[in-house]
N, C-alpha and C positions, 0 to 999 in steps of 0.2 A: 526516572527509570532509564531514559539513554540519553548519554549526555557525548556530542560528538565536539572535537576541542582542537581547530587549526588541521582541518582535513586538506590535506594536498593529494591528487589521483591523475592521471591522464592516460592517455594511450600511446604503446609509442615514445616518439618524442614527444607527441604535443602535451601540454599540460592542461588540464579541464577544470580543475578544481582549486583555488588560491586561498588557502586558510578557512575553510568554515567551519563555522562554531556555531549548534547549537542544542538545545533538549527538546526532552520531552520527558513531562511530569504523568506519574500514573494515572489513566483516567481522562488524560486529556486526548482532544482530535488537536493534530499538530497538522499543519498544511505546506506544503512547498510549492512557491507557485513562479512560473516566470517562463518566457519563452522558446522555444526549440533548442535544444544544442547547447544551453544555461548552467546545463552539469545536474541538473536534479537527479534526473535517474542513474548517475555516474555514483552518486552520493548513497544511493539506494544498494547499486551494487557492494558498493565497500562493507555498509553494514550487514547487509546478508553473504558474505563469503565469497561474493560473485569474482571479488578483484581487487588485488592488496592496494590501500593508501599506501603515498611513496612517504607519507610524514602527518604527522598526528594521531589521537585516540581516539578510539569508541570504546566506550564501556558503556555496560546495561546491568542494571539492577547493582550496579558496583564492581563489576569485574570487564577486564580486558578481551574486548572479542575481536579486534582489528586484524588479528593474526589465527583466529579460527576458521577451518575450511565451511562450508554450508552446512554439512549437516549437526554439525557439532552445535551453532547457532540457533539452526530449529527447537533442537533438543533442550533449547535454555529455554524458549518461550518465544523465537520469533517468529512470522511466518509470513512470507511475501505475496498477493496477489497479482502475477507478473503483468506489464504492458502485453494487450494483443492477446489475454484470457489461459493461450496454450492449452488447453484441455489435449487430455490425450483421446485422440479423434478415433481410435479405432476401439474402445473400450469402451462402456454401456456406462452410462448417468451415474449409479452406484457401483461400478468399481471404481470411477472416478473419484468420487468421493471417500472412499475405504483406502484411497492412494495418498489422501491428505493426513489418513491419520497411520502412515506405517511409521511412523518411531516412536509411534506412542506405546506402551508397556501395560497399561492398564481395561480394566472390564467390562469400561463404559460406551466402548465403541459403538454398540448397536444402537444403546441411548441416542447419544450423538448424532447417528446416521438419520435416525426418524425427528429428532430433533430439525435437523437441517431440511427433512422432506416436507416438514412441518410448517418452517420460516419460508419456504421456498414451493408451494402448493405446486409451481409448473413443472418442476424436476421430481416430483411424484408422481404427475403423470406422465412421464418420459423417464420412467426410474429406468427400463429397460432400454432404453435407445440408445445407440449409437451415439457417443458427443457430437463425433462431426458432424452430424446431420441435423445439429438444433441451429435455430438462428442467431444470430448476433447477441438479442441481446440474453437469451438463455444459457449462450455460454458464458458470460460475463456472470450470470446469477449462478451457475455452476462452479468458476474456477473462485466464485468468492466462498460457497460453501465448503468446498474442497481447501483453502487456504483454513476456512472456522474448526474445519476436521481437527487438526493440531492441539485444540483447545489453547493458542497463542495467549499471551500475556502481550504483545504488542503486534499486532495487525498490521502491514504496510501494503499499501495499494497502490500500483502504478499506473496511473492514467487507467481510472477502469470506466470513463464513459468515451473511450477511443474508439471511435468511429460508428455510436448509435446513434439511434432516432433521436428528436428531440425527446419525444415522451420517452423512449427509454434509459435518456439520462436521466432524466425526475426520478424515473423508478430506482437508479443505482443513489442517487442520493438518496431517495428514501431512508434504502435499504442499510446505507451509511450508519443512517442516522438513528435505524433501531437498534445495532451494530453498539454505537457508541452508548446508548443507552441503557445496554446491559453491561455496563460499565468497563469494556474492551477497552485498552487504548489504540490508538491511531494514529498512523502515519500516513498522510495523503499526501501522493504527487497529480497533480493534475491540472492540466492546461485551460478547462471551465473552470474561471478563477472565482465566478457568481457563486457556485456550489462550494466551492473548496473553501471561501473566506464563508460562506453563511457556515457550512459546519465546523470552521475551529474555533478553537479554545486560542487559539497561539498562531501565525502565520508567520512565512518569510516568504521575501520577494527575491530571486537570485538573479542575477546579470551576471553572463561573459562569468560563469566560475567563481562569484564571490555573492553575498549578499549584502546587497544594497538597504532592503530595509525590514524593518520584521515588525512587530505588533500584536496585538488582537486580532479576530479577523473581522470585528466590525474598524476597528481602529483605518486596517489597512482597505477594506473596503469604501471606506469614508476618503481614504487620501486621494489629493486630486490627479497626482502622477498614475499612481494602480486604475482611479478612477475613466483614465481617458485611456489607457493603453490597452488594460486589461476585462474591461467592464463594458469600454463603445460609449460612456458618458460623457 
């Protein structure tokens, strides 16, 4: 489904990103895992519109999106749940969510909307509130239903248990994981490597703008390097 091939990015002069290459096959959770500053979500930007590669491809479902602006992107099937959730704060739970599906053209919106109140019982009862006024981790469970609005064919997540409870990561993993379930695919960035290697299909470990090493994500859970740096083993 996205197949990324010698991705070079930076800011500036500096350079972030040195050749990465990699997919993701329909169906699968794909996971990016590695420390601060690593280029992951540099890598995230490229493929959503956010910021041109100075060299190499992304294609999705077989066509060239490296040179599309964002919303042109959306409109093929992708759809980003950003780092730090972004809800827009001054708008009520359900316009928020009617805001994930404006490029979309078709009937089913309302479906959809109750759909999402549905998977998501807390943001039913806060259908009318104010985003900014929910806590942590409801807007986390809000900017991911407002990403599902789209009706996405690839899902990408940025770091979405940044800065919850413990218990409220468990819930976004959950949440993942019924996500994946319904046969979504998925692109996870995130720095809890225990959640992100237990739900993929596929993992990579990136250092310093390149990747070092990739695998399954029991494979790379299993490995002793991932094991002591990333895990606390």
């Amino acid at each position: 489904m996205l197949n990324v091939k010698n991705l070079h990015a930076g800011y500036g002069k500096a350079n972030v990103l040195h050749g990465v290459s990699f997919e993701v096959k329909a169906g699968q959770c794909v996971s990016l895992i590695g420390a601060n500053g690593a280029g992951k979500s540099t890598t995230l930007k490229c493929i959503t519109g956010l910021m041109q590669a100075r060299q190499g491809t992304i294609e999705f479902e077989g066509g060239r999106i490296e040179r599309l602006p964002g919303h042109q992107i959306v409109r093929r099937g992708i759809t980003m749940c950003p780092e730090g959730r972004q809800v827009f704060a001054a708008m009520s739970v359900v316009e928020n969510l009617k805001m994930g599906a404006h490029t979309r053209r078709d009937a089913n919106e309302d479906a959809d909307l109750e759909e999402m109140l549905d998977m998501f019982p807390v943001l039913r009862k806060r259908a009318t509130q104010m985003a900014g006024t929910l806590s942590g981790g409801e807007q986390e469970m809000l900017a991911i239903a407002r990403a599902l609005m789209s009706r996405p064919r690839l899902c990408i997540f940025d770091e979405p248990s940044l800065g919850l409870a413990p218990k409220i990561v468990q819930e976004v993993g959950e949440t993942l994981s019924r996500i994946k379930a319904t046969g979504t695919t998925i692109l996870l960035v995130e720095q809890n490597a225990s959640m992100a290697l237990g739900l993929a299909d596929r993992a990579y470990l990136y250092e310093a703008g390149e990747i070092i090493l990739q695998g399954t994500g029991r494979e790379l859970m299993e490995h002793p390097e991932v094991s002591k740096a990333y895990l606390g083993e």
